[in-house]
C-alpha positions as CSV (number, residue, x, y, z in Angstrom):
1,X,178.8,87.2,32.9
2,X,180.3,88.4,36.3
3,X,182.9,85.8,37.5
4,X,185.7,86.7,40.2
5,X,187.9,84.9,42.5
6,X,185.9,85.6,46.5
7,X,187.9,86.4,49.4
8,X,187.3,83.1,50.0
9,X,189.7,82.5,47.0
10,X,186.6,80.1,45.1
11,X,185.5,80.6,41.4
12,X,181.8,82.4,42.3
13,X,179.9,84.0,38.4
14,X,177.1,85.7,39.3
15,X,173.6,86.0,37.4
16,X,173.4,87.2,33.8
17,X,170.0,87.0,31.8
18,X,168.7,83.6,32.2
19,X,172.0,82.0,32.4
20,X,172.0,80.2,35.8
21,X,172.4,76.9,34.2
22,X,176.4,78.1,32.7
23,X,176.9,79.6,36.2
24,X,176.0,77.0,38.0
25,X,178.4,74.3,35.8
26,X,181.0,76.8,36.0
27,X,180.8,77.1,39.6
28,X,180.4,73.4,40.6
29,X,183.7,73.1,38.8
30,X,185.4,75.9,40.0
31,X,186.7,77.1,36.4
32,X,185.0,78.8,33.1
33,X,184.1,75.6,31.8
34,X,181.3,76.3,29.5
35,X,179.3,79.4,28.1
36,X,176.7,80.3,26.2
37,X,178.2,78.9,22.8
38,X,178.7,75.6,24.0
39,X,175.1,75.6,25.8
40,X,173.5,76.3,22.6
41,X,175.5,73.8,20.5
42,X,174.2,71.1,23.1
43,X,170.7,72.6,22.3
44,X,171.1,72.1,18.5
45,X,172.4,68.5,19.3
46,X,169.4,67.3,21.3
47,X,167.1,68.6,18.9
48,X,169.0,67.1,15.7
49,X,168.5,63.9,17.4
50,X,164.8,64.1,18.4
51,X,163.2,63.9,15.0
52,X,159.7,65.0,15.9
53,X,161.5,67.9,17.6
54,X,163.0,69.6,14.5
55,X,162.8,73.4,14.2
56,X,163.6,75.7,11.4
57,X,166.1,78.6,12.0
58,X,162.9,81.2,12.8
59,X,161.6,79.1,14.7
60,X,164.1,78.2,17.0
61,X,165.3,82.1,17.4
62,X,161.7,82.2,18.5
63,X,161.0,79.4,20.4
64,X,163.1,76.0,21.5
65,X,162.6,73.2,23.6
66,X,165.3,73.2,25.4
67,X,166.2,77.3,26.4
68,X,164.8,80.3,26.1
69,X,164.1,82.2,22.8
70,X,166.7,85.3,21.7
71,X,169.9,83.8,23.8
72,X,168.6,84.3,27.0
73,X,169.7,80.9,28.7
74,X,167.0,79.4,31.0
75,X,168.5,76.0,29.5
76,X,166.8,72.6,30.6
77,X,168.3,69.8,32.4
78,X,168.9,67.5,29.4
79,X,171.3,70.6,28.0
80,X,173.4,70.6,31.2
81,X,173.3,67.1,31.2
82,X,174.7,66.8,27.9
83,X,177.6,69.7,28.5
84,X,178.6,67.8,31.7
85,X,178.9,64.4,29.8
86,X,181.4,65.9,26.9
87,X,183.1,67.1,29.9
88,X,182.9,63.6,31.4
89,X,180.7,64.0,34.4
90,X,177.3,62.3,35.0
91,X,174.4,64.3,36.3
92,X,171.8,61.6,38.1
93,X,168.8,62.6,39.5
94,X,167.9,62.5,42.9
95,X,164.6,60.3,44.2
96,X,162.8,62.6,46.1
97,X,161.8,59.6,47.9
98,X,164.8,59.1,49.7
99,X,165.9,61.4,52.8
100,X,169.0,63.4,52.3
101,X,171.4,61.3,54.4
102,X,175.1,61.1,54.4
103,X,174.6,57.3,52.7
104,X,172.6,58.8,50.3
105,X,174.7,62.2,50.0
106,X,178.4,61.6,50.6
107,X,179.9,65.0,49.7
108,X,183.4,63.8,49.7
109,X,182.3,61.4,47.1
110,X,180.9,63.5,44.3
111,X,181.8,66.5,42.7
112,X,179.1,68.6,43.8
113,X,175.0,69.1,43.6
114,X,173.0,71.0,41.0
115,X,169.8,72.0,42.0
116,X,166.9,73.2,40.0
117,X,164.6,75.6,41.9
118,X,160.7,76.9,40.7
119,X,161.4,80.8,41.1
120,X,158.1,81.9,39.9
121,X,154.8,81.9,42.2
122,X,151.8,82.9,42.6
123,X,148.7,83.7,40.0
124,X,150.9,83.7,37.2
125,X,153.0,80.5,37.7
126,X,151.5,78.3,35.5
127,X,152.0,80.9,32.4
128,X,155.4,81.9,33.9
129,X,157.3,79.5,35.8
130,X,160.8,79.5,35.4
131,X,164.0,77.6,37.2
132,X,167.0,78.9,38.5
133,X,170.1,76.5,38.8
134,X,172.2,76.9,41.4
135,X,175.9,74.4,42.8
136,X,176.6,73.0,46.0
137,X,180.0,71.8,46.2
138,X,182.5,70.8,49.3
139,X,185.9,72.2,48.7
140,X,188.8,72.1,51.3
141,X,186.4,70.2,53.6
142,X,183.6,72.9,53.6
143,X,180.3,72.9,51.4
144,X,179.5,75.9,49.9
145,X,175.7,77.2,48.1
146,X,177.5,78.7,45.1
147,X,174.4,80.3,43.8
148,X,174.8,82.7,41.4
149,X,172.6,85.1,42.8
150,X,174.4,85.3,46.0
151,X,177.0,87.9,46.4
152,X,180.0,85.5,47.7
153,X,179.8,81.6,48.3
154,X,177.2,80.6,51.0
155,X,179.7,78.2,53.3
156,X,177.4,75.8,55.5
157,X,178.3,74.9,59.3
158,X,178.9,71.5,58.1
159,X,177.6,68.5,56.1
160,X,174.8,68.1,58.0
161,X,173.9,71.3,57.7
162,X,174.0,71.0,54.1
163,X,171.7,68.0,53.7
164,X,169.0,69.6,55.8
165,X,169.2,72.2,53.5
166,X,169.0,70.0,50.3
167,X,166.3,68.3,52.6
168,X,164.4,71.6,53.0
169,X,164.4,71.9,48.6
170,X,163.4,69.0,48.6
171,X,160.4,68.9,50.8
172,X,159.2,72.4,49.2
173,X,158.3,69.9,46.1
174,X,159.6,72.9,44.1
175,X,163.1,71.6,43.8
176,X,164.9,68.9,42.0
177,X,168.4,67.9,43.0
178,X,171.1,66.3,40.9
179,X,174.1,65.1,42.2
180,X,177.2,65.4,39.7
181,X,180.2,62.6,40.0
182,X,183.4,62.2,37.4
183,X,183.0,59.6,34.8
184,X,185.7,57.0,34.5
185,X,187.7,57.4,31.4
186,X,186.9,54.9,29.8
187,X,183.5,56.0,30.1
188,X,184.3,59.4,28.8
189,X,186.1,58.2,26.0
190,X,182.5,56.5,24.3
191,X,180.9,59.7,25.5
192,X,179.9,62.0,22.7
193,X,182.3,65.0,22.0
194,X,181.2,68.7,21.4
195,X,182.1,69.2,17.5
C-alpha cells in the first residue's frame, strides 16, 4: 500500500490488489486506520456469526463471502461497515430515491461519503463484476474525491459540485453511496470491539 501526504498536505493511499475498501476508510479518515489484518478479522467475525455461512480453513483461503480468495481485498460492505463501527462511525446507506441535495447531503455534517462503484462491463460482467470503493470527504471547507486510483485528491469547485457528481453515480444505477457520520460515545461504547 502506497500512502503519502499530497501537496495538498491530505492523507491520499493509492490502489494495491483489491484493497479499495482499506484505502478508501483510510482516506475518509485522513490517517492509517485500518489494513488488511483488521479487514480480515471483521471477515472472520461476520462469518462466526452467520451460522449457515460457516467455512472451514480451505475453504475460506479459497473462497469467502465477504472478500476475495488468497488476500486480495475486494471486501463487501458489511466488512467496512463493521471496521467503521469498532472505530465508532456509522455507515448508512443512501436511498437512491432521494436527489442528492444539500438537506439530504450536508457535507459539513458528516464525516465523509464512501461510494461503491461496478468497475466491470461488458460481456463478461455478470461472471466478473467487481466494486471499487472510493471517499469523498470536505476538509478545510473543500470536498475532495479521494479515490485511490487517482494520482492526488480530486478537489471539487464546491459542494454543489460535489452532489451533482454523487448525483451522476447515482443515476448510472451502478453506484451505491454511503454516507459515514461519528457515533456518539455512548453508542460506541455498546459497539462491538475488534479482539
Amino acid at each position: 500500500m502506497t500512502s503519502t501526504a499530497t501537496s495538498s498536505g491530505l492523507y491520499h493511499e493509492k490502489q494495491s490488489l483489491l484493497r479499495c475498501g482499506i484505502h478508501a476508510i483510510n482516506n475518509l479518515l485522513q490517517e492509517p486506520a485500518v489494513d488488511q489484518r483488521a479487514m480480515d478479522a471483521a471477515c472472520e467475525q461476520l462469518v462466526q456469526a452467520d451460522p449457515s455461512g460457516g467455512s472451514t480453513i480451505l475453504s475460506s483461503w479459497i473462497w469467502h463471502p465477504h472478500r476475495a480468495p488468497l488476500g486480495l481485498g475486494n471486501y463487501d460492505v458489511n466488512v467496512l461497515m463493521l471496521v467503521l463501527q469498532q472505530k465508532g462511525f456509522d455507515m448508512q446507506w443512501v436511498n437512491k430515491t432521494q436527489r442528492v441535495t444539500p438537506e439530504t447531503m450536508d457535507f459539513d455534517a458528516v464525516v465523509g461519503v464512501l461510494c461503491n462503484v461496478i468497475t466491470t462491463g461488458g460481456l463478461w460482467r455478470r461472471i466478473l463484476e467487481q466494486r471499487h470503493w472510493f471517499a469523498i470527504r470536505k476538509i478545510d471547507g473543500l470536498c475532495f474525491n479521494l479515490d485511490s486510483k487517482l494520482d492526488e485528491p480530486m478537489p471539487f469547485a464546491g459542494d454543489d459540485e460535489c452532489r451533482r457528481f454523487l448525483q451522476e453515480l447515482l443515476d448510472t444505477g451502478e453506484c451505491e453511496l454511503f454516507i459515514v457520520r461519528r457515533v456518539a460515545s455512548q453508542e460506541v461504547a455498546s459497539a462491538p470491539r475488534e479482539p
